[in-house]
C-alpha positions as a Markdown table, in Angstrom:
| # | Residue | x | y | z |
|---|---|---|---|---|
| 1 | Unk | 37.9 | 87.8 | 39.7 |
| 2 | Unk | 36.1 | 85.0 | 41.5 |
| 3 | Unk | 37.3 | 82.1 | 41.5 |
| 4 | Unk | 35.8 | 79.5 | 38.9 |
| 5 | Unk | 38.0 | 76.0 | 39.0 |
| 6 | Unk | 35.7 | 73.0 | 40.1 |
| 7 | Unk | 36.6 | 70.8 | 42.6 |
| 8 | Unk | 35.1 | 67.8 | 44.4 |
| 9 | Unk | 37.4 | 67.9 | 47.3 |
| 10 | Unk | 38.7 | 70.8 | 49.9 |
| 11 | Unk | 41.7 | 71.5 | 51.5 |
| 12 | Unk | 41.9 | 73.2 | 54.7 |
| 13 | Unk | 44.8 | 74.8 | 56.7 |
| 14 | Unk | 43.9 | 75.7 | 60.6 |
| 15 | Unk | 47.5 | 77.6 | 61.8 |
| 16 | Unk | 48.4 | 79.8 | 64.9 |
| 17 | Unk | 50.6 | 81.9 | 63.1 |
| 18 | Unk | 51.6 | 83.6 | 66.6 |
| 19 | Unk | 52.0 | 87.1 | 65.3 |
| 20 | Unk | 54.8 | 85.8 | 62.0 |
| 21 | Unk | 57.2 | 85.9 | 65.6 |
| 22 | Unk | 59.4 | 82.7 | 65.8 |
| 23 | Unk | 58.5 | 80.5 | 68.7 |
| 24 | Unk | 61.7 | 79.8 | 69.6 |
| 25 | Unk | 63.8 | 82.7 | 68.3 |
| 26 | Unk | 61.3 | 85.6 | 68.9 |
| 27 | Unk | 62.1 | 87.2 | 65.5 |
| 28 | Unk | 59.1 | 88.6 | 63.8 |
| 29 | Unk | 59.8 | 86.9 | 60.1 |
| 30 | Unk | 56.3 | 86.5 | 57.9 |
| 31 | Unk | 57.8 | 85.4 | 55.4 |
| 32 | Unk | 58.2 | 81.8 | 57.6 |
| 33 | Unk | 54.7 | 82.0 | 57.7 |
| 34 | Unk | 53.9 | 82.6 | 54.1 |
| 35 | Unk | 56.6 | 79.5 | 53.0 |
| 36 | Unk | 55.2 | 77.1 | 55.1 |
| 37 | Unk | 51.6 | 78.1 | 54.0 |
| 38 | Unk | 52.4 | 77.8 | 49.9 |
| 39 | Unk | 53.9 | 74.1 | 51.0 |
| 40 | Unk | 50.7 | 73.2 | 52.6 |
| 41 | Unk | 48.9 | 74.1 | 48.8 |
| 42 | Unk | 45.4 | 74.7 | 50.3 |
| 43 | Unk | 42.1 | 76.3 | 49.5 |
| 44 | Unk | 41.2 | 77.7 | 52.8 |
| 45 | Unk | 43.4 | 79.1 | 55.5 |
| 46 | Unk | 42.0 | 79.7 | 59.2 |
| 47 | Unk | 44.2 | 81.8 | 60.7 |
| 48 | Unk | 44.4 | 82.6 | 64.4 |
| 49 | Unk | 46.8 | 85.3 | 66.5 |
| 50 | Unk | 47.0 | 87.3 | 63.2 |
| 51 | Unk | 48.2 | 91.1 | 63.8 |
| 52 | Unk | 46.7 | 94.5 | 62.7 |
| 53 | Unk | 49.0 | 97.4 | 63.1 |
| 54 | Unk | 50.9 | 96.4 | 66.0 |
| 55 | Unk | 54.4 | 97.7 | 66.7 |
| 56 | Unk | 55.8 | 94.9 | 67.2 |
| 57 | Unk | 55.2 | 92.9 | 64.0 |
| 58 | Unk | 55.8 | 96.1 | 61.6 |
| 59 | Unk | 51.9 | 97.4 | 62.3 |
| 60 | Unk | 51.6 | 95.2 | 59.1 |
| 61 | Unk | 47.8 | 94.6 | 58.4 |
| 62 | Unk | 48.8 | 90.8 | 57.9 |
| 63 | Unk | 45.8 | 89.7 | 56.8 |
| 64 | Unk | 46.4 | 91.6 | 53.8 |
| 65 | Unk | 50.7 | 90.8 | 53.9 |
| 66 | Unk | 50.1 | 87.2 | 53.8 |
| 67 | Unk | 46.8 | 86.8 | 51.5 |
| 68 | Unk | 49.1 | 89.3 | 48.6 |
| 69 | Unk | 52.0 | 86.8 | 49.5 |
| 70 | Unk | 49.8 | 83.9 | 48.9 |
| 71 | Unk | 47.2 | 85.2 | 46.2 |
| 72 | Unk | 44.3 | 84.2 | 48.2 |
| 73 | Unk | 41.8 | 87.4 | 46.9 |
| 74 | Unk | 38.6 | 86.7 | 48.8 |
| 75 | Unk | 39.9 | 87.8 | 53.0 |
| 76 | Unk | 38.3 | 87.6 | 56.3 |
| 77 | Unk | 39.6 | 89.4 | 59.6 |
| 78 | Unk | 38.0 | 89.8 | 63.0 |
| 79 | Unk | 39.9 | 91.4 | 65.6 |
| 80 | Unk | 39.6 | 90.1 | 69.6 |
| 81 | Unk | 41.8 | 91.4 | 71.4 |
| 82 | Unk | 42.4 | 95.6 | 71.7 |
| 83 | Unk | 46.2 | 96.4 | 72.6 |
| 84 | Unk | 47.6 | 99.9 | 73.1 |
| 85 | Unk | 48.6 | 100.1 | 69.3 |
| 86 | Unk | 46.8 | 97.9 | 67.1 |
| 87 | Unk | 44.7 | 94.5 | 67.3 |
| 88 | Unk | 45.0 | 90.8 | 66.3 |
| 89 | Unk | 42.7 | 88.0 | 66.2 |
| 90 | Unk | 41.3 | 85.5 | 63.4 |
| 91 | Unk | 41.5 | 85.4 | 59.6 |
| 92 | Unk | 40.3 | 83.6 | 57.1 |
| 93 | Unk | 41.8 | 83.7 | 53.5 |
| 94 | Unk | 39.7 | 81.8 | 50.9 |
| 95 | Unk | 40.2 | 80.7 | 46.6 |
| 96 | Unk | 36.5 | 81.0 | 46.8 |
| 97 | Unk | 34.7 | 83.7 | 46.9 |
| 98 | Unk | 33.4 | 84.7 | 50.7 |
| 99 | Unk | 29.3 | 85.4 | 50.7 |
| 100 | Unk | 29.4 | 85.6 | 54.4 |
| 101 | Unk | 31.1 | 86.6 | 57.1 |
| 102 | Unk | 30.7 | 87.6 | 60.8 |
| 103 | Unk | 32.1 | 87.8 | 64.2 |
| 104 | Unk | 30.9 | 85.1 | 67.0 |
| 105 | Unk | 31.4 | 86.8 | 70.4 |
| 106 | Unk | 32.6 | 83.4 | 72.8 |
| 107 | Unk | 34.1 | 85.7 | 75.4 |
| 108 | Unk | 32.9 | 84.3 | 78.7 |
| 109 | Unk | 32.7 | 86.9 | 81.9 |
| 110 | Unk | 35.8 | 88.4 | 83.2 |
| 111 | Unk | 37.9 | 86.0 | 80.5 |
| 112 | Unk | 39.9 | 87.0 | 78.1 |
| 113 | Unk | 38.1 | 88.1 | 74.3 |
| 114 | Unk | 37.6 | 85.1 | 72.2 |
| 115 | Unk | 35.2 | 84.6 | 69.4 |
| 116 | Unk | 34.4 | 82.6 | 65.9 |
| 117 | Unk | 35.4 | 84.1 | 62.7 |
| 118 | Unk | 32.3 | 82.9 | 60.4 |
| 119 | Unk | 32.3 | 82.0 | 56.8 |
| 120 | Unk | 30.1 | 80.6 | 54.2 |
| 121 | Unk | 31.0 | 79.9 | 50.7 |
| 122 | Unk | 30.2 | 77.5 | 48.0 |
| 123 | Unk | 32.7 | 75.0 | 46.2 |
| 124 | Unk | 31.9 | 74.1 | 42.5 |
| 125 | Unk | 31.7 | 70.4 | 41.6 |
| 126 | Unk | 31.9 | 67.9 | 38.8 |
| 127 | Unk | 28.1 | 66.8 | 40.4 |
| 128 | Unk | 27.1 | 70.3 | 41.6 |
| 129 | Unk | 28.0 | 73.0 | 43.9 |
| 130 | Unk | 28.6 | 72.7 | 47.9 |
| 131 | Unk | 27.5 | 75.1 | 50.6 |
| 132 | Unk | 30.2 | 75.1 | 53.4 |
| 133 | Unk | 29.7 | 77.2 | 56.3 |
| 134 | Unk | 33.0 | 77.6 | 58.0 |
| 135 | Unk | 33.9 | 78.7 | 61.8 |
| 136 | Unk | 37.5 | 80.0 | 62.7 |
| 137 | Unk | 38.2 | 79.6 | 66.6 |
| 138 | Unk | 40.3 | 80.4 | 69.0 |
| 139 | Unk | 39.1 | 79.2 | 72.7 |
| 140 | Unk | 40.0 | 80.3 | 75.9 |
| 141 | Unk | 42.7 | 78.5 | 78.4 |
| 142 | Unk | 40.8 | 76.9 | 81.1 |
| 143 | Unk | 38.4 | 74.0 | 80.2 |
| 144 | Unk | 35.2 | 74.9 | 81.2 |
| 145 | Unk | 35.3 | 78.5 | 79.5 |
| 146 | Unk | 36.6 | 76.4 | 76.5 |
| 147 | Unk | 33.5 | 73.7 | 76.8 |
| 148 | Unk | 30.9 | 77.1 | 77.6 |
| 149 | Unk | 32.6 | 78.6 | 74.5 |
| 150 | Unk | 31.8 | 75.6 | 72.2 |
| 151 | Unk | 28.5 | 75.3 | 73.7 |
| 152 | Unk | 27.4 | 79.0 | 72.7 |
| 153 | Unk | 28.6 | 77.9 | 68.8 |
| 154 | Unk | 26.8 | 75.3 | 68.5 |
| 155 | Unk | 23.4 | 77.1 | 70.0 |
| 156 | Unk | 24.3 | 79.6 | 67.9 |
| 157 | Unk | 24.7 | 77.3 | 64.9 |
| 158 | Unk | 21.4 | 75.1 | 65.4 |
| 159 | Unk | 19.4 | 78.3 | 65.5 |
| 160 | Unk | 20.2 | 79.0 | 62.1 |
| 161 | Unk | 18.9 | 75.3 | 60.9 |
| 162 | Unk | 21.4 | 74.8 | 58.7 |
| 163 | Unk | 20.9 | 72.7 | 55.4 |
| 164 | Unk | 21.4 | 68.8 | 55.6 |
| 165 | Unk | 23.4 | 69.3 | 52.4 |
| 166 | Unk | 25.6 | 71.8 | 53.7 |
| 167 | Unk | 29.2 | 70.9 | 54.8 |
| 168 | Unk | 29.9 | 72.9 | 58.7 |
| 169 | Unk | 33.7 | 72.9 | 59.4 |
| 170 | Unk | 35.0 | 73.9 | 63.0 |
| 171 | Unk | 38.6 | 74.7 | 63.3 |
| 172 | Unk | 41.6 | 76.4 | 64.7 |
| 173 | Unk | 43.5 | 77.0 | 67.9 |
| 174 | Unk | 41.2 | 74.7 | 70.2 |
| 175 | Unk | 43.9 | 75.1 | 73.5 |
| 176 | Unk | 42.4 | 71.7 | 73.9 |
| 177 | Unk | 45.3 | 70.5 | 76.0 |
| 178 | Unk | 43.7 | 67.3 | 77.1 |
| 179 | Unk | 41.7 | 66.4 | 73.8 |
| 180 | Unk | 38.5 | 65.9 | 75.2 |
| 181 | Unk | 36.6 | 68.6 | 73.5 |
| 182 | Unk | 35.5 | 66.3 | 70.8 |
| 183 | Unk | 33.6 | 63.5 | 72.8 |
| 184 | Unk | 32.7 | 65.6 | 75.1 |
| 185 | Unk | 30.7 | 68.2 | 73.4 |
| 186 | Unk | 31.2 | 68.5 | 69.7 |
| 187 | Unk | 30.6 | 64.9 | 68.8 |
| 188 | Unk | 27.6 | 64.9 | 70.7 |
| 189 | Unk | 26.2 | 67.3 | 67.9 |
| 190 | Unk | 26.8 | 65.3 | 65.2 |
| 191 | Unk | 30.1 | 66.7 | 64.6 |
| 192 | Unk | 33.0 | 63.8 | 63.6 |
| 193 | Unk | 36.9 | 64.7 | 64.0 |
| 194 | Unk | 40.1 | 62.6 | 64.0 |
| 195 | Unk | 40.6 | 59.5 | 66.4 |
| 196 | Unk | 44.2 | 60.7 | 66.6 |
| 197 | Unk | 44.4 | 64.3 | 67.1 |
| 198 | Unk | 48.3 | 65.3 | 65.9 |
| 199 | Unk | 49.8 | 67.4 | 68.3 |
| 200 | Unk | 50.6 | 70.7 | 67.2 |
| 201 | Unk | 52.4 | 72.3 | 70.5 |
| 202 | Unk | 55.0 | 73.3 | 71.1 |
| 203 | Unk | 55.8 | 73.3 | 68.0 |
| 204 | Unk | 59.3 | 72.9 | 68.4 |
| 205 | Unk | 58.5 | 69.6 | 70.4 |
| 206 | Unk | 55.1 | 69.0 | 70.1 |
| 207 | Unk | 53.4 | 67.9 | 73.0 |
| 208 | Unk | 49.7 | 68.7 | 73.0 |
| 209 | Unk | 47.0 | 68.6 | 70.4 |
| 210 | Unk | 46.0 | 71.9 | 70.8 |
| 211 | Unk | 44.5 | 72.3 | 67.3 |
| 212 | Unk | 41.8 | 70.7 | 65.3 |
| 213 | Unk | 39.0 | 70.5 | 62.9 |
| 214 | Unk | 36.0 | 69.0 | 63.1 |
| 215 | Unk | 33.2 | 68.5 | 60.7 |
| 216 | Unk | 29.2 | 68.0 | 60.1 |
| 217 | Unk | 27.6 | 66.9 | 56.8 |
| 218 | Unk | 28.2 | 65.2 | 53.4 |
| 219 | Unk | 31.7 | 65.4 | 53.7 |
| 220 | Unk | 34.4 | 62.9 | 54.9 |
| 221 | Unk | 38.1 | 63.5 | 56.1 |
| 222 | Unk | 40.5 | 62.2 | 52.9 |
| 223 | Unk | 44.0 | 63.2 | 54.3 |
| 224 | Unk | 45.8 | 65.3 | 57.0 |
| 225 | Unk | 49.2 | 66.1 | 57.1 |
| 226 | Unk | 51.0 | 68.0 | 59.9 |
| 227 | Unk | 53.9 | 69.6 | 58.4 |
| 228 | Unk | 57.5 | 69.1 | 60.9 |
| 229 | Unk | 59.8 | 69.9 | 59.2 |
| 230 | Unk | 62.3 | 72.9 | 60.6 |
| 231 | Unk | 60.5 | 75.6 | 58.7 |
| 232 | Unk | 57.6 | 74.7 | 60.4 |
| 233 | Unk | 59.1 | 73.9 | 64.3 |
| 234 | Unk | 60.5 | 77.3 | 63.5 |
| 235 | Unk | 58.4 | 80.1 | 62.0 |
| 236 | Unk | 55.4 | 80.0 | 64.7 |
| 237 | Unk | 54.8 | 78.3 | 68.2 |
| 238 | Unk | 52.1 | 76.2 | 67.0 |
| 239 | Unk | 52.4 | 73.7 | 63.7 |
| 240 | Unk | 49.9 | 73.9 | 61.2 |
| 241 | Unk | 47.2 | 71.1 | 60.2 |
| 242 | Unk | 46.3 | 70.2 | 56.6 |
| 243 | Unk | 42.9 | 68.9 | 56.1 |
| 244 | Unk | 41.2 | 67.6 | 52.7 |
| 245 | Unk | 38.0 | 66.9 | 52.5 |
| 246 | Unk | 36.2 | 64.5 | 50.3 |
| 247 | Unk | 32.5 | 66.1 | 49.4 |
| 248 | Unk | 29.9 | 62.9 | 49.3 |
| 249 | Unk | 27.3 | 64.2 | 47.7 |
């Protein structure tokens, strides 16, 4: 059944869920995932290290084990990396229903595969209905690939000359370790993130802001809220970010 509540705001979870495999205690435990996911109460999830039918977490299809967990209906999964048994790579897991979606192929000669886990749905409102095109990332470990990577989005998204009207949302596991992905190439494109990024790694002591979102279009950042507690330093190696957005027209 699709999903028919109207809103005039979205809420947003970007999460490294590293497998469901504690960061610390190396215990594959999804249901740490799923808990701190319901306490975050959002819309959309982006999802990034998520695992298809690999030995080690079950061969669960967890794009399926945490969206029947969470009652999201309307799924998204792109695998990027190929092991000997099984897969993993980004999900998405939406309240609304998903009228779009592809794969975005960021892997950069002789790195390892990366891509962009692309959405599009629309979010009823009080004053009408808003078109959000959504991109779920996960970039590679050395800066340049990382810059080259969110150069080949953008191209990629400007080709499609995207709506004025429409909402563009980039987010996920950035491996930004310095922070300087923002200035340096996605606010030069018009898109606007947080002037402190909250550091999301280790998270058992986090130390790096290695997660974000960023955003384009008739929409401003309300709230975000990094969850600590020890739920969260515990279930994954990365915290999770909360994001609500605030539609302006």
């Amino acid at each position: 059944m699709a999903e028919t509540r109207k809103a005039a705001a979205l809420r947003l979870v970007t999460y490294n869920i590293h497998k469901g495999i504690g960061g610390v205690d190396r215990i594959y435990r999804p249901e740490r995932i799923v808990e701190v996911l319901e306490r975050c109460r959002a819309d959309v999830l982006l999802l990034q290290e998520v695992d298809e039918h690999v030995p080690r977490s079950r061969r669960d299809r967890q794009v399926d084990l945490l969206g029947d967990a969470l009652g999201f209906e309307h799924r998204a999964f792109y695998p990027n990396v190929l092991l000997r048994q099984g897969q993993y790579g980004n999900a998405v897991l939406s309240r609304f229903p998903l009228d779009h979606q592809e794969n975005i192929d960021l892997t950069r000669p002789a790195k390892k595969r990366r891509g962009a886990l692309h959405c599009r749905f629309t979010v009823p409102g009080p004053r009408g209905r808003t078109r959000v095109w959504l991109y779920n990332v996960h970039l590679g470990l050395a800066e340049m690939e990382r810059r080259a990577q969110l150069r080949s989005l953008l191209a990629w998204h400007g080709q499609h000359r995207v709506h004025p009207s429409t909402v563009a949302v980039i987010g996920g596991d950035l491996n930004d370790v310095w922070g300087k992905l923002g200035p340096m190439v996605l606010e030069q494109e018009g898109f606007q993130g947080l002037l402190r990024r909250p550091k999301t790694f280790p998270a058992v002591r986090p130390m790096r802001p290695l997660d974000a979102f960023f955003l384009r279009g008739p929409a401003v950042i309300s709230r975000m809220d990094r969850p600590n507690d020890r739920l969260a330093r515990e279930a994954s190696d990365h915290l999770p970010i909360t994001l609500s957005l605030k539609f302006t027209r």
